[in-house]
C-alpha positions, 0 to 999 in steps of 0.5 A: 841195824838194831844188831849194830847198835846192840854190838856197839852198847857190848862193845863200850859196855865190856870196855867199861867194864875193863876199865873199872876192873869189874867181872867181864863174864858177870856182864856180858852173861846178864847182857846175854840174859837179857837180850831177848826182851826187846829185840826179836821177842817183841811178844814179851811185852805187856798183854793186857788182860781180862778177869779171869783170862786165858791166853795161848801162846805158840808151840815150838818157838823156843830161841836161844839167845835172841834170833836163834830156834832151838831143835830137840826137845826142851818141852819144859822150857816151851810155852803153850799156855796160861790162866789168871784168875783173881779173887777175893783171897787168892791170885791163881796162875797157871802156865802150860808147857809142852811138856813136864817131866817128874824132876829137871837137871839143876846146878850145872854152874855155880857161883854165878849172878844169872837165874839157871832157871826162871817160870814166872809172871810179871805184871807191871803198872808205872814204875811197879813189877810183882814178878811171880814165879820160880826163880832158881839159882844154882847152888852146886849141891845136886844135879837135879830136882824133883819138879814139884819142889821148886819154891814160888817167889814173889818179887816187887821190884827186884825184892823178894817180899814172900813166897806163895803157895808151893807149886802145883802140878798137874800133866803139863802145867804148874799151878801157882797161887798166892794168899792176897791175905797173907801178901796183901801188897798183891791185892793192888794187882788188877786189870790195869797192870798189864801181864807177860810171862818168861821161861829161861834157862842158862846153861853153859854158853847158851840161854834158852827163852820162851815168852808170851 
């Protein structure tokens, strides 16, 4: 049933945007995109949390799309794990993946609306989301990049209000962290906003997801 009614909103939305003579691709691709959030991934809604908190999210259960397992190796894309902890001065996130190598494939499509890649926390409370994270965008100059190299945004709403620390990388986990001084709309971040954690990736026709 929740297939139907997915194939019907796709259906009347590309027919929509036939009609205002917008991008097909731009929106069936940001459908695509976001179709894993609130269909069989229902893990990657809020969790709740407790100061500091660690959490284990299961090994191999990376999708593409929404329904379909992914076989082979895609340890980078594959959660395993995270850490939160607050202080005073700093918000420190750790995310644990199956495996980490030394640099990633990048700007294999250019031009296009979608993130090639995304490792990020978010945390909602009402109408507030801080999204946190690496969020990278193709832009057609190299095929890949060193891992370490990656910037850390900080998103509130959908707008970049800074960057935090550059990324840390230890084994198999990326260490984030943010100066609460130097970004001090962060200090409001605390245990009654709930936490989720994304990893995507697009390429060609496809979108590989993992989430907690």
């Amino acid at each position: 049933m929740r297939r139907f009614v997915l194939g019907v909103l796709l259906f009347i939305g590309l027919n929509c945007a036939s009609k205002s003579g917008e991008n097909i691709d731009a929106f069936f691709w940001l459908w695509l995109y976001n179709i894993g959030d609130e269909t069989s991934y229902k893990e990657c809604g809020g969790n709740s949390w407790k100061n500091p908190h660690e959490f284990v999210d299961k090994k191999g259960d990376v999708k593409i799309g929404a329904y379909q397992m992914v076989t082979g190796d895609v340890g980078f894309l594959d959660l395993t794990g995270g850490k939160i902890e607050k202080t005073d001065d700093f918000l420190y996130m750790d995310m644990e993946v199956a495996s980490l190598p030394e640099s990633i494939p990048i700007n294999q499509v250019d031009q296009d609306p979608i993130p090639e890649y995304e490792w990020t926390y978010r945390f909602e409370k009402d109408e507030n989301r801080y999204t946190i994270g690496i969020i990278h965008s193709p832009e057609g100059l190299k095929s890949s990049q060193n891992t370490k190299d990656f910037p850390v945004l900080v998103l509130k709403n959908n707008s970049n209000i800074g960057a935090c620390s550059p990324l840390g990388v230890q084994s198999n986990v990326y260490k984030f962290s943010c100066d609460l001084n130097a970004l001090p709309e962060l200090k409001e971040i605390d245990e009654s906003y709930t936490f989720n954690v994304i990893l995507r990736y697009r390429t060609n026709n496809a979108v590989f997801k993992d989430c907690y």
